[in-house]
N, C-alpha and C positions, 0 to 999 in steps of 0.2 A: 530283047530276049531276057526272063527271068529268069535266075539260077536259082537251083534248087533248095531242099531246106537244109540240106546237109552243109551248103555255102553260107545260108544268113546263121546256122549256129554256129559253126565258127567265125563268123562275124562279130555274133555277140562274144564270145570268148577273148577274142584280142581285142576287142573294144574292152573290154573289161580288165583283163592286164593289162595293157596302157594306161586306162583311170586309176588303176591300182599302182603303177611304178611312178607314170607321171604326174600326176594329180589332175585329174579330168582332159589328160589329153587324149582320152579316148575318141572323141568329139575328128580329131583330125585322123586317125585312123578309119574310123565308119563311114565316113563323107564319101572320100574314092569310094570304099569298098560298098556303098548303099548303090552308088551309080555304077561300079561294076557289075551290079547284080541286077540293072534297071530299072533302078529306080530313078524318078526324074531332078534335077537340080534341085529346083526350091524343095523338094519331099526331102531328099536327102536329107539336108541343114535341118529340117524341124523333126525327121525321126530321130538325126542323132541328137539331137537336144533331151527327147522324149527316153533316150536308152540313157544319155550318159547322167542324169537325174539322178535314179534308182542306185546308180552304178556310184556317183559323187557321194552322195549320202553313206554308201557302206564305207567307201574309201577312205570318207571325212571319220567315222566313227572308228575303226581300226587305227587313224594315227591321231586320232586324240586319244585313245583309251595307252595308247603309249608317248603321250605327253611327245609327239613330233610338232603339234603347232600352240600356240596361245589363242584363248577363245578372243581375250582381249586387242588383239593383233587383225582378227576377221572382221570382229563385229564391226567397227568404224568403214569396212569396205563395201560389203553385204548390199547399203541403201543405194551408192552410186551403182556397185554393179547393177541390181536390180533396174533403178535408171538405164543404163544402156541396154539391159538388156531389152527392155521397153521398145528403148530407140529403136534397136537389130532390127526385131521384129516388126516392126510398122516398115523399118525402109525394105527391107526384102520384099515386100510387096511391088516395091515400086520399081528395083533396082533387075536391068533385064538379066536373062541368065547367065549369056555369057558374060557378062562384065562381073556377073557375082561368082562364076568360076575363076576369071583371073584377078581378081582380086584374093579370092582363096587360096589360089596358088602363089601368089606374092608373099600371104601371110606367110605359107608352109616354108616356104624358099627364105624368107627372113628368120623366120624359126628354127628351120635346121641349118642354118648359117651360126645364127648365134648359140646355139647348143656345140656347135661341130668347135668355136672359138671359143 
């Protein structure tokens, strides 16, 4: 069942405050909230890629225009991420759903583990 649009805009809203607090973790906020609203596993992962973009790019120009990171610091990372990002995307193809949801949920549980310490 899909939920209506008053749920995906605030969807987009707290995706957008998380990319703005945490730096593109908005990505893990949309994911559930794409599949809570019906949308299917593998669409989730590649909408939230398609929102948190648009959303990285403002995030990134608001704390560079206040000198929060060095361009110098990124750019050397940029090529590899790029590389994996490659990679994600060809294996999500391959990798079946549920094993690409508990894997997701591994990440998230690792992540608010090491945030929580």
């Amino acid at each position: 069942m899909k939920k209506g649009k008053l749920y995906f805009y605030m969807l987009g809203a707290v995706t957008g405050f998380c990319n703005g607090l945490f730096g593109s973790g908005g990505g893990i906020a949309a994911v559930p909230m794409l599949q809570k609203g019906g949308v299917a596993v593998k669409s989730s992962h590649a909408t939230s890629l398609a929102l948190t973009l648009p959303l990285s790019v403002v995030s990134a120009f608001f704390y560079a225009t206040e000198s929060s990171f060095r361009w110098g610091d990124a750019l050397p990372l940029i090529p590899f991420g790029l590389a994996g990002a490659v990679i994600g995307s060809l294996l999500i193809k391959k990798i079946p759903t549920l094993a690409l949801k508990r894997i997701f949920g591994v990440i998230l549980i690792i992540s608010g583990g090491r945030m929580l310490l």
